[in-house]
C-alpha positions as a printed Julia matrix, in Angstrom:
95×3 Matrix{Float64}:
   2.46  -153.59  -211.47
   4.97  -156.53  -212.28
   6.35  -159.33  -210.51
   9.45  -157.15  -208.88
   7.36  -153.76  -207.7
   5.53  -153.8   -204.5
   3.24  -151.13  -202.93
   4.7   -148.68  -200.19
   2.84  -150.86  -197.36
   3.75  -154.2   -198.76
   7.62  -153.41  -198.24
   7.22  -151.71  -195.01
   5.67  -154.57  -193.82
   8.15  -157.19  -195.16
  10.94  -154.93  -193.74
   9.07  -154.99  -190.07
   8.97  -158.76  -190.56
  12.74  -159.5   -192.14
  14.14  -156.9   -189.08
  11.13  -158.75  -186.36
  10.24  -155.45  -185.6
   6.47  -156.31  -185.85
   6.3   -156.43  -182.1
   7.43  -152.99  -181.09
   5.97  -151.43  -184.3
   2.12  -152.67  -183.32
   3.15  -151.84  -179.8
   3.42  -148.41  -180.35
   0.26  -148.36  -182.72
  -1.53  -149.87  -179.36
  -0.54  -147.3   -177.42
  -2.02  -144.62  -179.47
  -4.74  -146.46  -180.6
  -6.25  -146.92  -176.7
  -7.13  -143.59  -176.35
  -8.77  -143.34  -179.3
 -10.74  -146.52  -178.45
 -11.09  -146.08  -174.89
 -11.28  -142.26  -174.7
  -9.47  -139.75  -172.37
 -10.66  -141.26  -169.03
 -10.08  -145.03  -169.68
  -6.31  -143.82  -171.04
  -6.08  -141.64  -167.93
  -5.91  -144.74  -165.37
  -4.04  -147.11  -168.05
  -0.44  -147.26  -166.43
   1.48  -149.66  -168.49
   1.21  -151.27  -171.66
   3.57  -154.55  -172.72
   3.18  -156.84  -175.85
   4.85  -160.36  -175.55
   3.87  -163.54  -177.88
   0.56  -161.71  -179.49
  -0.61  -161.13  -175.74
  -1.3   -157.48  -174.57
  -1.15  -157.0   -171.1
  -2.57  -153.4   -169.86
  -2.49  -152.43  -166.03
  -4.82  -150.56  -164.54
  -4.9   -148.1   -161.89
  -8.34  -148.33  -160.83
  -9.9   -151.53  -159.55
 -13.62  -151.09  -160.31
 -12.36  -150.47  -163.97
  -9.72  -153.56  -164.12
 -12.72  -155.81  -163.33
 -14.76  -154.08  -166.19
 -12.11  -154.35  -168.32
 -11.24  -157.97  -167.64
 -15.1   -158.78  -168.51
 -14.62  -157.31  -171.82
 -11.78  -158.3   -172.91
 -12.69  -160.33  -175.9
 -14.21  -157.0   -176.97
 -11.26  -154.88  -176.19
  -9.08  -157.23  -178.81
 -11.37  -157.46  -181.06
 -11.55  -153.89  -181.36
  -8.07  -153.37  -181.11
  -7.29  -155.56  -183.76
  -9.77  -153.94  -186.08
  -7.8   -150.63  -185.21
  -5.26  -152.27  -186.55
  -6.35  -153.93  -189.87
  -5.5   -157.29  -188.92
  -6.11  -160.25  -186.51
  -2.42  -159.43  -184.46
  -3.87  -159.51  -180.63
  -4.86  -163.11  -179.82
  -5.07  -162.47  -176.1
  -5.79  -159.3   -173.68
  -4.91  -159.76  -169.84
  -5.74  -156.99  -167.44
  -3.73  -156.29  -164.13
């Protein structure tokens, strides 16, 4: 490859980052990734989803699980952020 060619996932990337639509792009990956890493009932009482300055902030329905949640929530990003291929989430707060 020479200096000038790139690989399909190199220029997407650069073309999130040059239009800063990083944000909304990992966003959406979040939102389908949580049901995958959470599984059906987790997603079920999940009611909002927001990403602002690398912080994801879910809200949950149910109280007994928001306090689960909120105890695990260094292993929630971490394995969000493995989902994802890369260190993006630097902070999960549950409501």
């Amino acid at each position: 490859m020479s200096d000038n060619e790139q690989t399909l996932k190199q220029a997407l990337e650069a073309m999130l980052r040059h239009y800063k639509l990083k944000d909304g792009y990992n966003e959406a990956r979040i939102r389908q990734l949580w049901q995958q890493q959470m599984g059906p009932l987790i997603a079920q009482h999940t009611s909002e989803f927001s990403l602002r300055d690398r912080k994801l902030y879910i809200a949950v329905r149910s109280a007994p699980l928001r306090q689960e949640l909120s105890m695990a929530r260094d292993t929630l990003r971490h394995r969000l952020n493995e989902a994802l291929g890369e260190a993006y989430i630097e902070e999960v707060v549950i409501r």
